[in-house]
N, C-alpha and C positions, 0 to 999 in steps of 0.2 A: 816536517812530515813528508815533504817530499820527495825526498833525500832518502827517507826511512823506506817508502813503495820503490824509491829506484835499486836500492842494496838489496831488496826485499825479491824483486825481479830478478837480480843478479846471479842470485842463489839459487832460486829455484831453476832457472835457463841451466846452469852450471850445472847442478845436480841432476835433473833431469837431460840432459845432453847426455852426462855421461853414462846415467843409467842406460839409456839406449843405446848406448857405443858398445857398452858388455853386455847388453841383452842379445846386440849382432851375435857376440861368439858364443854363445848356449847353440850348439849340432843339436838341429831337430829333423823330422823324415823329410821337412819339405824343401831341405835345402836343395836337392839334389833338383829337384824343377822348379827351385824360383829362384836360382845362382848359375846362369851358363859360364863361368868359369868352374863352378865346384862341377856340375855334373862335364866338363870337358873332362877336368882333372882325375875324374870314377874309371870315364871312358878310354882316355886314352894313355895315363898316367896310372892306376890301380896303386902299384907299388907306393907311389910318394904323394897320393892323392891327400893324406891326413894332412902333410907338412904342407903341402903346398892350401891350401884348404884352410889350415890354421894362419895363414900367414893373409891370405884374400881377407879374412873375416876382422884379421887383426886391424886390417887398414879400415877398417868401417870404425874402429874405433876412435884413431886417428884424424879420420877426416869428420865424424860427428862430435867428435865433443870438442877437437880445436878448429875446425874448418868451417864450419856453420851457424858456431853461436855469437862471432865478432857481428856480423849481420845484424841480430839484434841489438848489439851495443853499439853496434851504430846510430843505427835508429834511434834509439837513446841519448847517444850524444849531439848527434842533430836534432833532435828535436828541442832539447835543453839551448844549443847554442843558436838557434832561431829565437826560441824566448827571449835569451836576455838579449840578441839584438834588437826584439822591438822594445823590450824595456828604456833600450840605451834610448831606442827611435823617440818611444814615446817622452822621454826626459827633454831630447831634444825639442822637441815639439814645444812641452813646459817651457822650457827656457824662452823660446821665442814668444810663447805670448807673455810672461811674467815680465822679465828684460828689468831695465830701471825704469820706469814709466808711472810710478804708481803717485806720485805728482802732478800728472798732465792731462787733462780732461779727453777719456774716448775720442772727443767730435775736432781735438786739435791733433791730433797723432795722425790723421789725414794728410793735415797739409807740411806736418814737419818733416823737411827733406831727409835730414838725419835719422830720421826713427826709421824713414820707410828704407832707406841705402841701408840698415844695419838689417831690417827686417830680410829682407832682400836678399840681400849677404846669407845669413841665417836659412833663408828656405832653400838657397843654393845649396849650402854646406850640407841641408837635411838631406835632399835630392841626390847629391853626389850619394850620403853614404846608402843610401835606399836603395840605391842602382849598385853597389859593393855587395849590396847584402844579399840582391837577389843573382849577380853574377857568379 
């Protein structure tokens, strides 16, 4: 299901991105003062203002729909690959309280030197990668 809303996002970023990338190049009246290169190009350029004009608008296209929508998939894949490292985190965690101990009564795993040096070990191991995950 997850998976299904992540593809689901993907598409619509994608689609929408680039509908706005061609909606840049539709020439309406307000380009002229809300583009200071188009109205440079009116003023000072007349003759080749179209081509040059066409080409400013083209790059809106380019820079919106490949330059801007990696952002969100990022976002996306970080946040996905934090998950599964706490997944991993929390596994690890299991592992340390489960261990082979299911034998040994709570109130003696105290005093046994071996369970606490493995446990020990173990919280180390978690610690290092905790500190991996957040560096």
């Amino acid at each position: 299901m997850e998976m299904k809303i992540v593809s689901i996002f993907t598409i619509i970023n994608t689609t929408v991105a680039m509908a706005v990338g061609f909606a840049v190049l539709i020439f309406n009246r307000y380009d002229y003062t809300t583009f200071l290169p188009i109205k440079y190009f009116v003023d000072y350029h007349p003759e080749y203002s179209g081509i040059f004009a066409n080409i400013y608008k083209g790059s809106f296209t380019f820079a919106v729909t490949f330059l801007m929508t990696p952002h969100a998939y990022q976002v996306v894949y970080y946040t996905q690959h934090f998950k599964y490292q706490f997944w991993m985190l929390i596994d690890l965690i299991d592992d340390i309280m489960r261990g082979e101990i299911s034998h040994i009564l709570p109130s003696r795993l105290i005093e046994d030197h071996e369970y606490q040096q493995q446990i020990k070990l173990n919280l180390i191991g978690f610690v290092k990668r905790h500190q991996e995950l957040l560096m």
